[in-house]
LUMZAMI-775992 format. One record per atom (N, C-alpha, C, O, CB): residue number from 1; x, y, z; chain; atom name. Coordinates in steps of 0.2 Angstrom, whole numbers, plus 5000, padded with zeros to 4 digits. Glycine has a CB too. Layout:
{atom NUM, {X, Y, Z}, "A", "CA"}
...
! end
This chain:
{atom 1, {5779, 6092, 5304}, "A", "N"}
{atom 1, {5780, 6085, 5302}, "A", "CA"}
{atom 1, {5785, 6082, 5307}, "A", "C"}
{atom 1, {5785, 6077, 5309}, "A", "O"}
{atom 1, {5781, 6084, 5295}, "A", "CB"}
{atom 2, {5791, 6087, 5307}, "A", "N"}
{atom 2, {5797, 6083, 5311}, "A", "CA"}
{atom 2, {5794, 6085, 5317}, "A", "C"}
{atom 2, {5798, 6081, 5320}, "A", "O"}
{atom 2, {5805, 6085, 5310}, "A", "CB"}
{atom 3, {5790, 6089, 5322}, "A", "N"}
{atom 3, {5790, 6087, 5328}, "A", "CA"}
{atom 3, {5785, 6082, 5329}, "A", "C"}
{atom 3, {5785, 6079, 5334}, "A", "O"}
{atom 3, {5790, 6092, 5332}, "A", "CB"}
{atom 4, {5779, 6080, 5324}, "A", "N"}
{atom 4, {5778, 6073, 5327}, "A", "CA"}
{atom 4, {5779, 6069, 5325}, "A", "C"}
{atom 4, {5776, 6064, 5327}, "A", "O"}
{atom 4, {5774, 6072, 5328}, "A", "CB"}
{atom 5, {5784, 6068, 5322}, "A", "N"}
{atom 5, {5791, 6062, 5322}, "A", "CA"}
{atom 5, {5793, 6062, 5328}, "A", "C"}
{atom 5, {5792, 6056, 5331}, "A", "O"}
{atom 5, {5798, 6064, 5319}, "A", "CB"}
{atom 6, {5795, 6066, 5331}, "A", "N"}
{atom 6, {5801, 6067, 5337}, "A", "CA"}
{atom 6, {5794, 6066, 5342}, "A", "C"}
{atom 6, {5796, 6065, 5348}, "A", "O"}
{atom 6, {5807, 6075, 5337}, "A", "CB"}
{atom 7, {5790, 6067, 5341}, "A", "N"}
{atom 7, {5786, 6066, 5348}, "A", "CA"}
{atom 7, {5783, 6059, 5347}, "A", "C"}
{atom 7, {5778, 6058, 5351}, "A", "O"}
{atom 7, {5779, 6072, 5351}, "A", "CB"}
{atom 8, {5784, 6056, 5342}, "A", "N"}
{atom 8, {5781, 6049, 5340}, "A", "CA"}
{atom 8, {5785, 6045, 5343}, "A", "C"}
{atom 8, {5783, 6041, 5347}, "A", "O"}
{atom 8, {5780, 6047, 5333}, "A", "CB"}
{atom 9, {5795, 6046, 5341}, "A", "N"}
{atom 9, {5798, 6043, 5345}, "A", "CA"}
{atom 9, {5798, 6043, 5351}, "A", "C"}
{atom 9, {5798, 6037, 5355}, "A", "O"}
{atom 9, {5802, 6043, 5344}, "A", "CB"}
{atom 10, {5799, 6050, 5355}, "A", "N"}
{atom 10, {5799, 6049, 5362}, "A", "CA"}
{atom 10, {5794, 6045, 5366}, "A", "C"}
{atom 10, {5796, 6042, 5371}, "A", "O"}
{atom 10, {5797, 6056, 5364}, "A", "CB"}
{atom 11, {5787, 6045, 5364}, "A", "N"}
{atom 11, {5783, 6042, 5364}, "A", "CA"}
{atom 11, {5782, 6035, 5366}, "A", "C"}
{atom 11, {5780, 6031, 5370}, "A", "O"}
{atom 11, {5781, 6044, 5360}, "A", "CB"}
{atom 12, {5786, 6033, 5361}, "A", "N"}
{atom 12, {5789, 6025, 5360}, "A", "CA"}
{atom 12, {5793, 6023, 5364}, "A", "C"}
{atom 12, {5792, 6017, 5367}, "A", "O"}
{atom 12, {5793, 6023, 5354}, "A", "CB"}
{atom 13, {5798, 6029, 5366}, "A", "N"}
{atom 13, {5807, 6027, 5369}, "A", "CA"}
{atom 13, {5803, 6028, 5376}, "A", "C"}
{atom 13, {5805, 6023, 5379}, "A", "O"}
{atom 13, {5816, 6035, 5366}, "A", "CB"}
{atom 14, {5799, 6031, 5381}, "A", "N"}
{atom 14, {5795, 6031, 5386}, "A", "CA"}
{atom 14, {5790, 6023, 5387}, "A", "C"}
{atom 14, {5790, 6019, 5392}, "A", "O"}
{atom 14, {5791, 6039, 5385}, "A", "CB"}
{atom 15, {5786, 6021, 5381}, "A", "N"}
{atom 15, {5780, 6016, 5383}, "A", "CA"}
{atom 15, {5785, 6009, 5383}, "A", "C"}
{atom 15, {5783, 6004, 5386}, "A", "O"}
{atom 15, {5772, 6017, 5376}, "A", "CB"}
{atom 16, {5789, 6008, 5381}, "A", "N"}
{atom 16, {5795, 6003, 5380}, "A", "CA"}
{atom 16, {5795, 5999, 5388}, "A", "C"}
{atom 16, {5792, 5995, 5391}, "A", "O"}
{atom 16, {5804, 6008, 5378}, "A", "CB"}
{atom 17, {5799, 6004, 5391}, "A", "N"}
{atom 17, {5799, 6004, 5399}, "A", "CA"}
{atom 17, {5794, 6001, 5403}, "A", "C"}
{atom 17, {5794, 5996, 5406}, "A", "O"}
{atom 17, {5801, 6010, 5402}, "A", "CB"}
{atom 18, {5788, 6006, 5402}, "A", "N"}
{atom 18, {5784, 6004, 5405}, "A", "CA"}
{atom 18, {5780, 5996, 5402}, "A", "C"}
{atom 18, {5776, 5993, 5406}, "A", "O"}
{atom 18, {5780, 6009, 5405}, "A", "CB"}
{atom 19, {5781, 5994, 5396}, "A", "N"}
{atom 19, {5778, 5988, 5397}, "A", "CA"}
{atom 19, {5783, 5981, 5399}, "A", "C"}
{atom 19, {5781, 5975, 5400}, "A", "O"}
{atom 19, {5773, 5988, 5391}, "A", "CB"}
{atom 20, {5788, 5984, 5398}, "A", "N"}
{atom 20, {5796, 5978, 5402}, "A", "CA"}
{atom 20, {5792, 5977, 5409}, "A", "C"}
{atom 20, {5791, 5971, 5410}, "A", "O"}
{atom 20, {5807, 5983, 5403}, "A", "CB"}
{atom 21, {5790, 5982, 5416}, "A", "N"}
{atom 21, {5790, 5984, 5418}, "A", "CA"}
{atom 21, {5784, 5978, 5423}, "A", "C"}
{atom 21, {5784, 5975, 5428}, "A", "O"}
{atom 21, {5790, 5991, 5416}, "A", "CB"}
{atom 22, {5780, 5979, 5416}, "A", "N"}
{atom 22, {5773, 5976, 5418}, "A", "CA"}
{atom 22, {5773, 5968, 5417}, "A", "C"}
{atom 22, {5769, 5964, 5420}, "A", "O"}
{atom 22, {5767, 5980, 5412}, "A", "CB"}
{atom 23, {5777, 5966, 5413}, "A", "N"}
{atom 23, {5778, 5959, 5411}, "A", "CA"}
{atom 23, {5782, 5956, 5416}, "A", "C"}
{atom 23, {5782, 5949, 5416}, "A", "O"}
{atom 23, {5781, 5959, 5404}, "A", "CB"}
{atom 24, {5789, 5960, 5420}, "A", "N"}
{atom 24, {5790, 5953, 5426}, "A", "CA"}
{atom 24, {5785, 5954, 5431}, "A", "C"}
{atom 24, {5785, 5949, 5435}, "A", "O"}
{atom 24, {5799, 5954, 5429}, "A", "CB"}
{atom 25, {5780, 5960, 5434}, "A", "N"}
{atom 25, {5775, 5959, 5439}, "A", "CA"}
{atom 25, {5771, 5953, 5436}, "A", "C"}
{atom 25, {5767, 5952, 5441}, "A", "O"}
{atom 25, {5771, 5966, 5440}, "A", "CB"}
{atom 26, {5770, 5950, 5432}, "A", "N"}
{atom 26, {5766, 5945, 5429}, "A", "CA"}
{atom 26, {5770, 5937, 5431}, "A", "C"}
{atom 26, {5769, 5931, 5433}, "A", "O"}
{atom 26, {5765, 5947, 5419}, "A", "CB"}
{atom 27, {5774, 5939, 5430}, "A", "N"}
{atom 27, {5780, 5932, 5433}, "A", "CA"}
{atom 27, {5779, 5928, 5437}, "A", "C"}
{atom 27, {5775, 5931, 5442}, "A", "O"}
{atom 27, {5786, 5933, 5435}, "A", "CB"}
{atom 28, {5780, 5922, 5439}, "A", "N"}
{atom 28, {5779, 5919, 5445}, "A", "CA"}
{atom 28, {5786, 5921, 5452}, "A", "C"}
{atom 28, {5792, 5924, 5451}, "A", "O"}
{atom 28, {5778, 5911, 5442}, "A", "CB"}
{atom 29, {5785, 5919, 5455}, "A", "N"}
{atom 29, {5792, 5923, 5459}, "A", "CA"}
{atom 29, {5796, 5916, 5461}, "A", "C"}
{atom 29, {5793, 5911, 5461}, "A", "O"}
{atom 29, {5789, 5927, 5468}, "A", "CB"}
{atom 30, {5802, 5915, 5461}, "A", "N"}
{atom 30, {5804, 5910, 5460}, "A", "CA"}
{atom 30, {5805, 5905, 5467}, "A", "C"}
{atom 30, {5807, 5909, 5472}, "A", "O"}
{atom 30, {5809, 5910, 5456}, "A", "CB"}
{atom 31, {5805, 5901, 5468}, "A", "N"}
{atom 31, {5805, 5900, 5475}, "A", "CA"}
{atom 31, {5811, 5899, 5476}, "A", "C"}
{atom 31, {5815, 5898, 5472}, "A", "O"}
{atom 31, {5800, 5894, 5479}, "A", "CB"}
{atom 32, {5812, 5900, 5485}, "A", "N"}
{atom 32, {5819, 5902, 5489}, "A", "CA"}
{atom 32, {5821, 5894, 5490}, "A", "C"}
{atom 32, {5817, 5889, 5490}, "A", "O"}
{atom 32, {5818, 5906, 5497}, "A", "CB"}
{atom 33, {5827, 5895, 5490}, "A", "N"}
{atom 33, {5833, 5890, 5490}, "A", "CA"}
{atom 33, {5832, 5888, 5497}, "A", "C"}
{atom 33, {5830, 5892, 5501}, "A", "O"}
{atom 33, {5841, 5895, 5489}, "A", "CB"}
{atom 34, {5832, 5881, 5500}, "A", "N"}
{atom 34, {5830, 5878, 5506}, "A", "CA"}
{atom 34, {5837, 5880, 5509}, "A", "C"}
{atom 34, {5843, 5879, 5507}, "A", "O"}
{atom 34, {5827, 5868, 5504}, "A", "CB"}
{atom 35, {5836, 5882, 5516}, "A", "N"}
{atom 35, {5841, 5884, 5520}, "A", "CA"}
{atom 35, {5846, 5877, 5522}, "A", "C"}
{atom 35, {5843, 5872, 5524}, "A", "O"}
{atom 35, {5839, 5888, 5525}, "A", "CB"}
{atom 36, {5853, 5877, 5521}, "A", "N"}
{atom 36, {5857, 5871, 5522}, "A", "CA"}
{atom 36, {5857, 5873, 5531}, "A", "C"}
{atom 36, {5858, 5879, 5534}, "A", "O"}
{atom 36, {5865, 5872, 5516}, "A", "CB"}
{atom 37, {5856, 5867, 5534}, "A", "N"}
{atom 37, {5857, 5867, 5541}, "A", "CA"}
{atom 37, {5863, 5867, 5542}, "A", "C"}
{atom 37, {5867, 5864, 5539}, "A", "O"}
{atom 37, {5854, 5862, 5544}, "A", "CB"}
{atom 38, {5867, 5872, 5549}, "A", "N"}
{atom 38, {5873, 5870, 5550}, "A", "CA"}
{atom 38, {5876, 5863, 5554}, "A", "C"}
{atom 38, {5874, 5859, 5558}, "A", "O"}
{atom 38, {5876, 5876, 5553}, "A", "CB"}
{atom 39, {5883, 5865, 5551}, "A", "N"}
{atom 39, {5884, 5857, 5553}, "A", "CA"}
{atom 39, {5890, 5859, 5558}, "A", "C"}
{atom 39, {5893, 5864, 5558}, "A", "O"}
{atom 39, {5886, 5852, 5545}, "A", "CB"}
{atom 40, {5891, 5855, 5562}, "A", "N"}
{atom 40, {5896, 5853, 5567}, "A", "CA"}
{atom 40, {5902, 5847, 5567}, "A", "C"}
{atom 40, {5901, 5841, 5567}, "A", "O"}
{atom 40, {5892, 5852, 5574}, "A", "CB"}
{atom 41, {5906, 5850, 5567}, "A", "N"}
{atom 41, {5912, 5846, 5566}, "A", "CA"}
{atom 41, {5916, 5844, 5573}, "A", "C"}
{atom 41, {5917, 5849, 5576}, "A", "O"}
{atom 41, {5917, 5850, 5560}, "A", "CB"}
{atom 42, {5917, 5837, 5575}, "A", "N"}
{atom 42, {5919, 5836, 5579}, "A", "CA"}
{atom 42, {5926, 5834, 5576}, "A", "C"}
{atom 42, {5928, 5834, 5570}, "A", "O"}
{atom 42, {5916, 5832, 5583}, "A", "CB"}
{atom 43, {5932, 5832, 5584}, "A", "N"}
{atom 43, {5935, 5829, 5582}, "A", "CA"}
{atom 43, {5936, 5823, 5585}, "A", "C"}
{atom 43, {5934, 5822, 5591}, "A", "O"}
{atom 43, {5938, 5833, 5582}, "A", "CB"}
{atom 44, {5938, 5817, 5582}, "A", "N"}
{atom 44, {5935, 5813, 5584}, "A", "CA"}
{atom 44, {5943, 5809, 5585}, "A", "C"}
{atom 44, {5946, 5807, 5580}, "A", "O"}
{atom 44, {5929, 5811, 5580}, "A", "CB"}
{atom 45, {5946, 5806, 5593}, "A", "N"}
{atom 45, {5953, 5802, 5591}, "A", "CA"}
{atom 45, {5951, 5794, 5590}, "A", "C"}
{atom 45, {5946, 5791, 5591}, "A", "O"}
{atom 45, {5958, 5803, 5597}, "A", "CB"}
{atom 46, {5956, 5792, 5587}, "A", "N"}
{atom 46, {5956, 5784, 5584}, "A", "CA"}
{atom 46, {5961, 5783, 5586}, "A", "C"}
{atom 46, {5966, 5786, 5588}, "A", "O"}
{atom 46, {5956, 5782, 5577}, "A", "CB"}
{atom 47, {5959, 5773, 5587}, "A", "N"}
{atom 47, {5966, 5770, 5587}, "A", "CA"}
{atom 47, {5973, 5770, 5583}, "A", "C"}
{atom 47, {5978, 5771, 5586}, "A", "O"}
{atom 47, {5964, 5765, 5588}, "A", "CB"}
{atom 48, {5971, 5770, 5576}, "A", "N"}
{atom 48, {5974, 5771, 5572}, "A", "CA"}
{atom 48, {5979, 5776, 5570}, "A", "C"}
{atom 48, {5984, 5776, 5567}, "A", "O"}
{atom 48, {5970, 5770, 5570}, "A", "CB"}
{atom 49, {5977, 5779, 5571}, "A", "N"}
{atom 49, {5981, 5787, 5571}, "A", "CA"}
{atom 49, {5983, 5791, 5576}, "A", "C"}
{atom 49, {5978, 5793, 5580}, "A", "O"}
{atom 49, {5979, 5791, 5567}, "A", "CB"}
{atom 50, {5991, 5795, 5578}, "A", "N"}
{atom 50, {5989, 5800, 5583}, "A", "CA"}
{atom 50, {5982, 5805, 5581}, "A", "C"}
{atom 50, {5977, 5806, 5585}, "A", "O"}
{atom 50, {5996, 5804, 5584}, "A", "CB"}
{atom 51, {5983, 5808, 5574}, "A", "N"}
{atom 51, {5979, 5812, 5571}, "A", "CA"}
{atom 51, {5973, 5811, 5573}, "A", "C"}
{atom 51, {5970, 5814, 5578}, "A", "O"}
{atom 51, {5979, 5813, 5564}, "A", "CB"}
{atom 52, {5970, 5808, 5570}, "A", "N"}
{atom 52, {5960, 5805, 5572}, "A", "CA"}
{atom 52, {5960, 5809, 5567}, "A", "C"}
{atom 52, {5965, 5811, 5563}, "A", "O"}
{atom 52, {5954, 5809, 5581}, "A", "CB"}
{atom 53, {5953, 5809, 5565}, "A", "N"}
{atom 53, {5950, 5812, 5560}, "A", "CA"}
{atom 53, {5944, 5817, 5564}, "A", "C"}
{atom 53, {5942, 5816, 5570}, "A", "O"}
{atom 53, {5947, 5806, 5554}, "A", "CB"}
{atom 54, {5942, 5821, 5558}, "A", "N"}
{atom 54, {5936, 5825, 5561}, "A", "CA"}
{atom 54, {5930, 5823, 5558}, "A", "C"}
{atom 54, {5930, 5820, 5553}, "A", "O"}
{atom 54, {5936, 5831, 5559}, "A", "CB"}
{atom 55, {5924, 5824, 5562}, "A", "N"}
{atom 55, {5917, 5820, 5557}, "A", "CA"}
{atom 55, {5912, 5827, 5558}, "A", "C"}
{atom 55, {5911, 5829, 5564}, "A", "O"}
{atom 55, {5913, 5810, 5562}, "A", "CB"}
{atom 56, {5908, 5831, 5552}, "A", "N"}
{atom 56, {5906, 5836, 5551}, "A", "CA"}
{atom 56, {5898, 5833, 5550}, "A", "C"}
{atom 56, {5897, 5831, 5545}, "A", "O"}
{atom 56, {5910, 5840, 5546}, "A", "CB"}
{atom 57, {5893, 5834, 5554}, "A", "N"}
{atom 57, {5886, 5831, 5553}, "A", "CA"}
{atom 57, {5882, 5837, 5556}, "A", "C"}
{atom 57, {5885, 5841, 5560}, "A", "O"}
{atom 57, {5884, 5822, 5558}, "A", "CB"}
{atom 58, {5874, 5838, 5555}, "A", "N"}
{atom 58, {5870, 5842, 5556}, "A", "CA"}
{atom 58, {5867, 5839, 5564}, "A", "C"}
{atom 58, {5867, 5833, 5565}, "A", "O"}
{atom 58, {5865, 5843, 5549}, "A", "CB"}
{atom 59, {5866, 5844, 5569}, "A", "N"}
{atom 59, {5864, 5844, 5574}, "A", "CA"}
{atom 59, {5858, 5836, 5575}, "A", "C"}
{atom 59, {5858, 5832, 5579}, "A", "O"}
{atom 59, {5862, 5852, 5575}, "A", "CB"}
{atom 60, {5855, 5836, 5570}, "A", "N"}
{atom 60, {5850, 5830, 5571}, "A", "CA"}
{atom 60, {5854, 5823, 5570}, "A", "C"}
{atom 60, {5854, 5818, 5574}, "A", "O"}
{atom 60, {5844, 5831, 5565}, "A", "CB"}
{atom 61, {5858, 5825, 5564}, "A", "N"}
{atom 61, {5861, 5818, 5564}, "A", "CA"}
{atom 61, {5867, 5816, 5571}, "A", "C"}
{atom 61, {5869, 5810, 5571}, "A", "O"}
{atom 61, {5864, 5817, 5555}, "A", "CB"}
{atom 62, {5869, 5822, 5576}, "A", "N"}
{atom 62, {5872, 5819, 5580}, "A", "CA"}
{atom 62, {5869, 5816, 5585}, "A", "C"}
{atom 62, {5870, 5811, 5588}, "A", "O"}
{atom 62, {5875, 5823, 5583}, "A", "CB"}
{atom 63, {5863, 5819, 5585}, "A", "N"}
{atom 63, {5859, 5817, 5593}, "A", "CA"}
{atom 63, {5857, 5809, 5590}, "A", "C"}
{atom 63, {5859, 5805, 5593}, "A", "O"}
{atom 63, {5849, 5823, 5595}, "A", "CB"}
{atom 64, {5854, 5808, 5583}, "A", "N"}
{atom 64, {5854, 5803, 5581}, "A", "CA"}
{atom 64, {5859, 5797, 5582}, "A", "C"}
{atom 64, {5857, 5792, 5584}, "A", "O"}
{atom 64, {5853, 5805, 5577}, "A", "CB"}
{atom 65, {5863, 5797, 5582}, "A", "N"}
{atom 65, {5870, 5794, 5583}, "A", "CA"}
{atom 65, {5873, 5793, 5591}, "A", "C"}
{atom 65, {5876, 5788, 5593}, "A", "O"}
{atom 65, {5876, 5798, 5579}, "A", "CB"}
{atom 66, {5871, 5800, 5597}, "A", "N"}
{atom 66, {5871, 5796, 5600}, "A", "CA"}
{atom 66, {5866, 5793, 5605}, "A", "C"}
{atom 66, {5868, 5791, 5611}, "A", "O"}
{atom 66, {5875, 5796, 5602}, "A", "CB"}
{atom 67, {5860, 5793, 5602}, "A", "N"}
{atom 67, {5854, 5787, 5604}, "A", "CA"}
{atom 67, {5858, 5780, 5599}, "A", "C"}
{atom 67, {5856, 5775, 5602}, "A", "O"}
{atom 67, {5844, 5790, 5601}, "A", "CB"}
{atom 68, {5860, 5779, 5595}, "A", "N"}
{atom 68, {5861, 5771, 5593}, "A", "CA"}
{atom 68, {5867, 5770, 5598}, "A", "C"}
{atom 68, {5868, 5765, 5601}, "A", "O"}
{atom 68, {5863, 5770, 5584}, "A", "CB"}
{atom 69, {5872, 5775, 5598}, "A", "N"}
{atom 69, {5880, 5773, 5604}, "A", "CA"}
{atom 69, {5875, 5769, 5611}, "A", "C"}
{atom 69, {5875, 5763, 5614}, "A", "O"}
{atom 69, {5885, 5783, 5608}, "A", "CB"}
{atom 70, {5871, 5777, 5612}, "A", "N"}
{atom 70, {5868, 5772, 5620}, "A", "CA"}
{atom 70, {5865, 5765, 5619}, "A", "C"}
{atom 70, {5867, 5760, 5623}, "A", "O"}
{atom 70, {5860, 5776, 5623}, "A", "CB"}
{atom 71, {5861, 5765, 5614}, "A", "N"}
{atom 71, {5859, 5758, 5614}, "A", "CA"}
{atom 71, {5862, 5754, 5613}, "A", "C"}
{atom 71, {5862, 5749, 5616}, "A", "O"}
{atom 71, {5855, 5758, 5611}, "A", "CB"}
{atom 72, {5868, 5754, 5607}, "A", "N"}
{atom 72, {5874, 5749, 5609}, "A", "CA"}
{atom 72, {5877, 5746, 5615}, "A", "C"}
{atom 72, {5880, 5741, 5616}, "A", "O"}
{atom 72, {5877, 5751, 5607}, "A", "CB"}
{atom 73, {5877, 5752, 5618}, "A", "N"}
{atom 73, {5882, 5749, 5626}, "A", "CA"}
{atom 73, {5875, 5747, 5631}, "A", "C"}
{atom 73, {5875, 5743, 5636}, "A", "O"}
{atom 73, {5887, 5758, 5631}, "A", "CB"}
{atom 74, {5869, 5750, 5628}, "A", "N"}
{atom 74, {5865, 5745, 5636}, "A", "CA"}
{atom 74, {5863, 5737, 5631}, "A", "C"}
{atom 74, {5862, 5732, 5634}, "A", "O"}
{atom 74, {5853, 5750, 5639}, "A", "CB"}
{atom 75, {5864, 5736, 5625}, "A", "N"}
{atom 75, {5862, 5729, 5624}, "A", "CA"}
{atom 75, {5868, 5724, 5624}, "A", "C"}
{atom 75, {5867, 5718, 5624}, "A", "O"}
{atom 75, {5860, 5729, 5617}, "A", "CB"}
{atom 76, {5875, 5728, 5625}, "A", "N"}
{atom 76, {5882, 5725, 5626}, "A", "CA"}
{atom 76, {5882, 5725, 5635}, "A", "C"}
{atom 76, {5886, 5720, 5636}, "A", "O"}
{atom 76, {5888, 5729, 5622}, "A", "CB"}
{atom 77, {5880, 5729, 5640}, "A", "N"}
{atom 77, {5881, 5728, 5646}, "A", "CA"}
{atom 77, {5878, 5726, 5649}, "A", "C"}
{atom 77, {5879, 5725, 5654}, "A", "O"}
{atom 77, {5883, 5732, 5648}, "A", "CB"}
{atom 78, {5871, 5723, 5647}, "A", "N"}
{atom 78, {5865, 5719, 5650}, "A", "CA"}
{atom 78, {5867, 5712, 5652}, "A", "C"}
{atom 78, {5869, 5707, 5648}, "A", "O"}
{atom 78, {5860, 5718, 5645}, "A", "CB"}
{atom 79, {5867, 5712, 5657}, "A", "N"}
{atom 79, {5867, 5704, 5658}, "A", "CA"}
{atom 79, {5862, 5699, 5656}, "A", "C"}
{atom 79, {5856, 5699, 5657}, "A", "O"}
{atom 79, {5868, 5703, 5664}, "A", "CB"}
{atom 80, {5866, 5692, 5650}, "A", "N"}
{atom 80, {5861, 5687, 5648}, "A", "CA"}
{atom 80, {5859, 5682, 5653}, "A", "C"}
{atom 80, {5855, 5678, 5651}, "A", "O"}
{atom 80, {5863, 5683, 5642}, "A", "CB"}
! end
């Protein structure tokens, strides 16, 4: 009688694991964290200060900024 006790538990203390095991393969997988682009930090001088300040923006938003520079200076250097 006591060893199939003791092989009833073992039994149990073994099938435990395996169905933890089985239940996160059932899971959805969780989706990946969207990669942060790096960013580039100029520095930038001002009139205002010897110091200047620094301005830290992602590769797109520079190129972006300077296509509006350009076009500032060709709509200011045009002659009316």
């Amino acid at each position: 009688m006591m060893r199939k006790f003791a092989f009833a538990i073992l039994a149990a203390a073994l099938a435990v694991p395996a169905m933890a095991a089985s239940d996160t393969s059932t899971e959805t997988p969780k989706p990946e964290k969207p990669k942060k682009e790096k960013k580039i930090c100029k520095h930038v001088a001002t009139t205002e200060s010897r110091m200047g300040t620094t301005i830290c923006k992602t590769a797109d938003e520079w190129a972006g900024s300077v296509e509006q520079d350009r076009d500032k200076i060709d709509t200011v250097s045009r002659p009316q």
